[in-house]
C-alpha positions in Angstrom: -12.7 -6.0 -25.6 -10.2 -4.1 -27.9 -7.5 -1.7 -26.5 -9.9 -1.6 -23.1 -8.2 -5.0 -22.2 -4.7 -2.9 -22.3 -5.8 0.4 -20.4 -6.0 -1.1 -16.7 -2.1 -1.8 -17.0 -1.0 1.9 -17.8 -4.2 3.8 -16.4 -1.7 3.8 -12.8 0.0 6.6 -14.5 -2.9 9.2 -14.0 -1.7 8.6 -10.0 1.7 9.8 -10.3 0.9 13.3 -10.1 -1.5 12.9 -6.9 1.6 10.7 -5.2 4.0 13.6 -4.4 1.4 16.6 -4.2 -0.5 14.6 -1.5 2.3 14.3 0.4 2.8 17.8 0.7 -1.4 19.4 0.7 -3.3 17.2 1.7 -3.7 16.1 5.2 -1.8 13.0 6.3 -4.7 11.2 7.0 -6.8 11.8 3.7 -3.4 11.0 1.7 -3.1 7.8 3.4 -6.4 6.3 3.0 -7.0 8.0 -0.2 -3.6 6.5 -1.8 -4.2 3.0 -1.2 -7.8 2.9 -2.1 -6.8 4.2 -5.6 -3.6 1.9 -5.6 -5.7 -1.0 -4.0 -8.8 -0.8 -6.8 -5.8 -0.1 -9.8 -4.0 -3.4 -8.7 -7.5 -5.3 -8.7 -8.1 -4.0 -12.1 -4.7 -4.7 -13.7 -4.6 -7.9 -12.3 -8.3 -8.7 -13.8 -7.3 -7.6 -16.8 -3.9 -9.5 -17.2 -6.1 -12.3 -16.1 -8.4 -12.3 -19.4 -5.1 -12.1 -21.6 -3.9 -15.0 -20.0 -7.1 -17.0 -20.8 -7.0 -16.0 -24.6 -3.3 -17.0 -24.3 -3.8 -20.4 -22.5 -6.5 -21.0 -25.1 -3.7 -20.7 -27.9 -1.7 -23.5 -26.5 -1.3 -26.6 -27.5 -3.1 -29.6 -25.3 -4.9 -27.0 -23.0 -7.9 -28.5 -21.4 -10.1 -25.2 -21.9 -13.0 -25.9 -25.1 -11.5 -25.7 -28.3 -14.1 -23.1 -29.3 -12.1 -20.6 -26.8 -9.2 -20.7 -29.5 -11.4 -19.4 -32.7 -10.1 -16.8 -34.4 -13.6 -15.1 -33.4 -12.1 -15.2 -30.0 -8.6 -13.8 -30.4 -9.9 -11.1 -32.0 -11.5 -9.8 -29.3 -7.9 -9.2 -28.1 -5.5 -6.1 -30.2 -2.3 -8.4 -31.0 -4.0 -11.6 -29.5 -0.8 -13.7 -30.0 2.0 -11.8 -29.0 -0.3 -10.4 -25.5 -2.1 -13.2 -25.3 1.2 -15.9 -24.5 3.3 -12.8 -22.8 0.6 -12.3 -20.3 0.9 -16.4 -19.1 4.6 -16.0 -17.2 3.3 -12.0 -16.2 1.2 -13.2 -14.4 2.8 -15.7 -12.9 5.4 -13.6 -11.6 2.7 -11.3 -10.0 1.5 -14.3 -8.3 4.8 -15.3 -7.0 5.4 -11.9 -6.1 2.4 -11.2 -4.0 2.8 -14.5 -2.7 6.3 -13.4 -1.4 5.0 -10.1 -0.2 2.3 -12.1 1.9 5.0 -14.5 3.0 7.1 -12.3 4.1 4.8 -10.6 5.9 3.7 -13.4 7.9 6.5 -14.7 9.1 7.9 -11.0 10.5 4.4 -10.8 12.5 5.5 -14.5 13.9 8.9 -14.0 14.9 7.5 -10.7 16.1 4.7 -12.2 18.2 7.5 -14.6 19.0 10.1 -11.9 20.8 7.2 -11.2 23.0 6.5 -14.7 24.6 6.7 -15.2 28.3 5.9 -11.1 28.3 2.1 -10.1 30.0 -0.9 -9.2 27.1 -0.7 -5.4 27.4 -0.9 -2.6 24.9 2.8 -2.2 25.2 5.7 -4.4 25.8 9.0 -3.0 27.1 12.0 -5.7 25.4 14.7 -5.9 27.5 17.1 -5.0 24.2 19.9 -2.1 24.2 19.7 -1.8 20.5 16.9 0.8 20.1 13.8 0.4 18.0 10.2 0.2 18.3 7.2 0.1 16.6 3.3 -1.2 16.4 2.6 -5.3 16.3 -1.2 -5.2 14.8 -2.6 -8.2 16.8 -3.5 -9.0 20.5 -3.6 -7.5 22.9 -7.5 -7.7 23.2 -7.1 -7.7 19.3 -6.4 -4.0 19.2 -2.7 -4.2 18.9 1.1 -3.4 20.7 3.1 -1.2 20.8 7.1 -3.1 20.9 9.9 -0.4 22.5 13.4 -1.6 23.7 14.7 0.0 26.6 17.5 1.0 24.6 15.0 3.3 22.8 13.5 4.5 25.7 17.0 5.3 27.2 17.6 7.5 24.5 14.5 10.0 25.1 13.6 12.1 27.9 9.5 11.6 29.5 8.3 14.1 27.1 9.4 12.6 23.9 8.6 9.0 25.4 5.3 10.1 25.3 5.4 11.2 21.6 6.9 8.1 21.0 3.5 6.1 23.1 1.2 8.1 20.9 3.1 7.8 18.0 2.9 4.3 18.2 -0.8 4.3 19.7 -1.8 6.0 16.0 -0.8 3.4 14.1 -2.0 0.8 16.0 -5.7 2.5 16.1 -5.6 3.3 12.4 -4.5 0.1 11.5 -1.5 1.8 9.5 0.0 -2.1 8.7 -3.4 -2.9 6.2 -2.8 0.5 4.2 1.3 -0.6 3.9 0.0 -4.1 2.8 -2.4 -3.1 0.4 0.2 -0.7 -1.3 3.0 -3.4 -0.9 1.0 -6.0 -2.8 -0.1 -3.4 -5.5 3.0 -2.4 -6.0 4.1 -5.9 -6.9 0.6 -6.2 -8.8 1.9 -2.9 -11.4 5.6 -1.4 -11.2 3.7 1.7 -12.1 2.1 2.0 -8.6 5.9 1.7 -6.8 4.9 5.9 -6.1 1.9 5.5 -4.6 3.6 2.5 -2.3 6.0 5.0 -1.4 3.7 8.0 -1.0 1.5 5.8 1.6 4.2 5.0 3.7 4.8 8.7 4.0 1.4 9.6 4.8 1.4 7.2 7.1 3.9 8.3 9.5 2.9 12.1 9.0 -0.5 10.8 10.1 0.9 9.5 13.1 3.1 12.4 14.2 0.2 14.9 13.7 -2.0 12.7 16.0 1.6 12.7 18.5 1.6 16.1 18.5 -1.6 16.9 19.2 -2.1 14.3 22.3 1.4 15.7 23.5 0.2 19.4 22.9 4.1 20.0 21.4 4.8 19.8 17.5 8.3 20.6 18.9 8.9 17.6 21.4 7.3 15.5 18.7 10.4 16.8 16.2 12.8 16.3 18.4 12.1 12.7 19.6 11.3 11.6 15.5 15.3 13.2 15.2 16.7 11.7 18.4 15.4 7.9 17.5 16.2 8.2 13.7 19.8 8.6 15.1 19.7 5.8 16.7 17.0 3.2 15.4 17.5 -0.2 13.6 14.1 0.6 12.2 11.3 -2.5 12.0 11.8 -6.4 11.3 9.4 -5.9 7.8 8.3 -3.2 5.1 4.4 -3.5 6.2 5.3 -2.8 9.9 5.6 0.9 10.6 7.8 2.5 13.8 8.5 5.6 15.3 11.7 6.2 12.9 11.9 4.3 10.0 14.1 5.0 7.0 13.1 7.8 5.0 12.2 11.1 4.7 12.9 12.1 7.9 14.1 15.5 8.0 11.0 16.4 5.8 9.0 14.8 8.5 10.8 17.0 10.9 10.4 20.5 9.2 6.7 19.2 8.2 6.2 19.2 12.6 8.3 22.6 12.7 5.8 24.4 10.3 2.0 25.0 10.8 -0.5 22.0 11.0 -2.2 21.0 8.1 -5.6 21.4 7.3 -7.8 19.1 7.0 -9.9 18.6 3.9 -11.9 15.7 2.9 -11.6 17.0 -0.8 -8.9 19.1 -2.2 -10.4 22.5 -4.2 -11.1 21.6 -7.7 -8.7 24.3 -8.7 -5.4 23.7 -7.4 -2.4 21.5 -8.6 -3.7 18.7 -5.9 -6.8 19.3 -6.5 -6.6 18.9 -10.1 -4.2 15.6 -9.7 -6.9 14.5 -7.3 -9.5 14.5 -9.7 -6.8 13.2 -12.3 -6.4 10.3 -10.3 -10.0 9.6 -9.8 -11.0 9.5 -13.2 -8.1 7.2 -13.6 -9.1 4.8 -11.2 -12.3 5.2 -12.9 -11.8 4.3 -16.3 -9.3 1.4 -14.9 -12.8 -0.2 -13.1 -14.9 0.4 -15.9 -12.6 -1.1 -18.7 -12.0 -4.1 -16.6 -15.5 -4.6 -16.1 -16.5 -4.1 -20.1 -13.3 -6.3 -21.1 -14.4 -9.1 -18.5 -18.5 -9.0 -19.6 -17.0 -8.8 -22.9 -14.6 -11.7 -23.0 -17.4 -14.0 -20.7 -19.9 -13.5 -23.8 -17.4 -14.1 -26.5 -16.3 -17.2 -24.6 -19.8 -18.1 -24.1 -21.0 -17.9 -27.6 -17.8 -19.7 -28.7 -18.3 -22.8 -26.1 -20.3 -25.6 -27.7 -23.2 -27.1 -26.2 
């Protein structure tokens, strides 16, 4: 395997540069899905390859039940530093566990005292809680499997019909494009590698751009879609969990707000080669790339070694 084993956990950084230039060229939509594919397949990668350390390692220990032969010296020196990496990699892991486990956790139990709040209310697309304190946002789930849309009637209170429909379409985007998978998928990859914590941010950016371009176009008024994102961020409590997304949720909003005051963006499936995203683009590609293909040669690698090393 050699120093392949080790790229997957720093290959990440070749994304940094594509986090914050996506935000601001690319359209909403391509940065979303394109972000958390790259973050997705990185985390799978790391996490493979932290896996194969932590055999060599667990081999090393004393009354293991794995075959003695996986403990040869032929075997650890498949690995760059085999004794140091191979034992740091055992409680790495495990924390990567417990924190996706968490993550998942976490994220279950919001979506149940969520589905919760709504019992006793009719199975429609939205549900109106009787709540002065004003928040909503999307509930993936139900409602013929395609999703709610949760607003208080203290939110509504605060808007006027126009922005109430921003809000509806808002909310009707992120239901459709099943924003909540995309915050997931960055959520648990960002607990996989610290060095994917950008991309995690940068998706759940994108993701609410995505949705106020959609707003704006249903509602025919970039303006009224502005000033409704501005009127509930005054106001909102936000959502019940991170993987959840809403109308207003902390952040960036003014940028949100000046990105819905300027010109629509264009959309692109691929950046042009010769621009800053477009080079960051391709940066990040060839990144994720490299990540898959040293995960695969360190795994085929290490499955021979062990293989040849396993008596009969």
């Amino acid at each position: 395997m050699g120093i392949f084993v080790f790229l997957p956990l720093v290959l990440p950084l070749t994304a940094w540069p594509i986090a914050r230039l996506a935000e601001q060229h690319l359209h909403p939509r391509t940065a979303t899905r394109l972000l958390a594919w790259v973050a997705g397949l990185m985390a799978v990668c790391s996490t493979l390859c932290l896996g194969l350390l932590v055999v060599v390692g667990t081999a090393q220990l004393p009354g293991n039940p794995l075959p003695d032969g996986w403990s040869d010296p032929e075997v650890r020196a498949a690995v760059p530093y085999d004794e140091i990496a191979g034992r740091a990699s055992i409680p790495v892991l495990l924390l990567v566990a417990a924190a996706c486990g968490r993550t998942l956790w976490r994220h279950r139990r919001v979506r149940r005292r969520a589905w919760a709040a709504l019992s006793g209310l009719p199975d429609s697309p939205v549900a109106v809680l009787p709540d002065e304190a004003p928040y909503a946002y999307a509930l993936p789930g139900a409602a013929s499997r395609g999703g709610r849309i949760i607003v208080t009637t203290g939110m509504l209170a605060c808007l006027n019909s126009a922005e109430r429909r921003a809000l509806f379409a808002h909310e009707r985007v992120h239901v459709e494009g099943r924003h909540h998978r995309h915050l997931l998928a960055v959520q648990l990859a960002a607990r996989t590698n610290p060095f994917l914590r950008p991309l995690r941010t940068a998706v759940c950016y994108a993701a609410e751009r995505w949705a106020d371009e959609e707003a704006a176009r249903a509602v025919g008024s970039r303006k009224v879609v502005a000033r409704a994102i501005g009127k509930a961020a005054l106001v909102s409590q936000g959502t019940p969990g991170p993987t959840l997304v809403a109308f207003a949720s902390p952040g960036p909003v003014p940028r949100r707000v000046a990105a819905l005051l300027g010109p629509a963006p264009v959309q692109r499936i691929w950046p042009p080669v010769w621009t800053a995203v477009g080079l960051a683009t391709w940066t990040a590609a060839v990144g994720t790339a490299l990540s898959a293909m040293s995960s695969a040669n360190s795994a085929v690698t290490l499955f021979f070694v062990l293989h040849a090393a396993t008596p009969l």
